[in-house]
C-alpha positions in Angstrom: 20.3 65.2 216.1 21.9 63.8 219.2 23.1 60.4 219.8 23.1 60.9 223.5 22.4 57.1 225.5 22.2 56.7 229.4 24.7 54.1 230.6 24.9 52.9 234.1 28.4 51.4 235.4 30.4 51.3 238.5 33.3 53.7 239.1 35.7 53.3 241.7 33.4 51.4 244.0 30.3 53.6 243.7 27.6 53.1 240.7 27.0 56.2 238.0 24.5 56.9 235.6 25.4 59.5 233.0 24.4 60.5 229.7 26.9 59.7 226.9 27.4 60.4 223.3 28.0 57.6 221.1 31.2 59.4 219.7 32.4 60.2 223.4 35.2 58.4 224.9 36.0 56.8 228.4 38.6 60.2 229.2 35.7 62.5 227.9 33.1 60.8 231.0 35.6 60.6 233.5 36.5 64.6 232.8 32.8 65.2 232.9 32.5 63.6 235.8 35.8 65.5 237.5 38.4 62.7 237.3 41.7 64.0 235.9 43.8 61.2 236.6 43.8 59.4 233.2 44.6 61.9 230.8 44.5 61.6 226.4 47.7 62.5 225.3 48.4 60.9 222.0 44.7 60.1 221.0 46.3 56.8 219.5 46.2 54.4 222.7 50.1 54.5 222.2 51.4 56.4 225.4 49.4 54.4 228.1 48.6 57.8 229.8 44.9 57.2 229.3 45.1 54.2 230.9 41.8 52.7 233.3 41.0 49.4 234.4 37.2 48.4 233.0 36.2 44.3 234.2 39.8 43.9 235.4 41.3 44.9 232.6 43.9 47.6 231.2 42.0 49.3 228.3 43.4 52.6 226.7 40.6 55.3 227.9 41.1 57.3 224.8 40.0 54.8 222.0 37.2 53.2 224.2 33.9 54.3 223.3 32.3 55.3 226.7 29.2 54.0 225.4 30.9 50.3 225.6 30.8 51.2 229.8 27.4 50.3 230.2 27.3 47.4 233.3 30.8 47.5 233.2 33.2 47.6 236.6 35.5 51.2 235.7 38.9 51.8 238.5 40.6 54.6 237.9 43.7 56.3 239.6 41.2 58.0 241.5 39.9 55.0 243.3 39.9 54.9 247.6 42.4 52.5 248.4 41.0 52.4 252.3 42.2 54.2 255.5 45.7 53.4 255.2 46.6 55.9 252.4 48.8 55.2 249.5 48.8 51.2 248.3 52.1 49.4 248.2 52.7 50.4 244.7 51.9 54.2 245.0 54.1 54.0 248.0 57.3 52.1 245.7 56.9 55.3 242.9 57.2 58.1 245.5 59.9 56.1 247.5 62.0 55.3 244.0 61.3 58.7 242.5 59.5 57.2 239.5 56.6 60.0 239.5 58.8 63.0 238.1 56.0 65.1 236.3 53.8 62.8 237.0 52.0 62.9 233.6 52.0 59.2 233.2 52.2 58.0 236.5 48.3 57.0 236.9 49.0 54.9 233.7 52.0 53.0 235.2 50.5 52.9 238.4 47.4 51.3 237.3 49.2 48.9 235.1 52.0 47.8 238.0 49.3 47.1 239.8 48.1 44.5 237.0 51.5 43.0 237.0 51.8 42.4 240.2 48.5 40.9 240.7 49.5 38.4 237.5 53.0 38.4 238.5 54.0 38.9 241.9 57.5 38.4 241.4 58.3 40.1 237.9 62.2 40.2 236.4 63.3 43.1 235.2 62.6 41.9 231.8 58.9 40.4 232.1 58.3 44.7 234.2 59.8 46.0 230.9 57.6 44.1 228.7 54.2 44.8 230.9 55.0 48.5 230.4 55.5 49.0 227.6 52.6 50.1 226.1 53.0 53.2 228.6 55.5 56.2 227.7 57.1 58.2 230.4 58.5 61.4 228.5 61.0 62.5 231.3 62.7 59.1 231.0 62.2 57.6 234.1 62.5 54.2 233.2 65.0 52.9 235.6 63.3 54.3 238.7 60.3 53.0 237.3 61.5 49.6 237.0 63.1 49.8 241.1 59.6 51.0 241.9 57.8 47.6 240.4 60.4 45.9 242.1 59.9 47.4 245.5 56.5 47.3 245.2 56.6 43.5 245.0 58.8 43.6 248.2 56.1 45.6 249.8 53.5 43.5 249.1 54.9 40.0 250.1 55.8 41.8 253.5 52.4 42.2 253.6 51.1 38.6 253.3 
């Protein structure tokens, strides 16, 4: 017997309706629905690469029940940032080299983004903190950290 529920939401701008399965989670929809950007890797929210935005808020995609979606407001990596390309914090991880395998980077992305909305002028420490529910397995911590900080640069140059 199927569980299966229709839930309407709004991803990345545009509004979805898709049928869900009450076991399914947020990365299970967004794979249906050809998103790759958020990925389950540890199945435990632990690593932060399953990380998506839902109301404004980081949630860990893998241990959200899709189901829980339903009027909600979903970004994801994938999201159009406009005509001019990469956003100031996209543009701060390929400048610092803080993509490497790139793995993880939605999940940092997404989340330096939160900082800096919260925090537009983060130290080191308070960057280290934010993050650090997201694991980057090649280690790129430090280039990670000079690509939050850039980013910030980047985006008070642009106000």
């Amino acid at each position: 017997m199927s569980a299966a529920k229709t839930i309407r939401f709004t991803l990345n701008g545009e509004p979805v309706s898709v049928q869900v399965e009450t076991h399914e989670n947020v990365i299970e929809v967004l794979q249906r629905l050809g998103l790759s950007g958020a990925r389950e890797s540890c199945a435990q929210g632990l690593c932060g690469c399953c990380t998506v935005i839902v109301d404004g808020r980081a949630i860990s995609g893998c241990l959200y029940f899709a189901v829980f979606l339903d009027g909600a407001e979903l970004q994801t990596i994938e999201q159009p940032l406009g005509k001019h390309g990469l956003d100031e914090v996209q543009t701060a991880f390929a400048e610092c080299g803080a993509l490497q395998c790139g793995f993880c980077t939605p999940g940092f992305v997404l989340m330096s983004r939160q900082l800096l909305a919260e925090h537009p002028d983060p130290t080191d420490d308070e960057i280290r903190h934010y993050l650090s529910g997201n694991l980057c397995r090649c280690a790129a911590y430090p280039e990670i950290i000079a690509a939050v900080r850039r980013a910030a640069q980047l985006l008070k140059s642009r106000t």
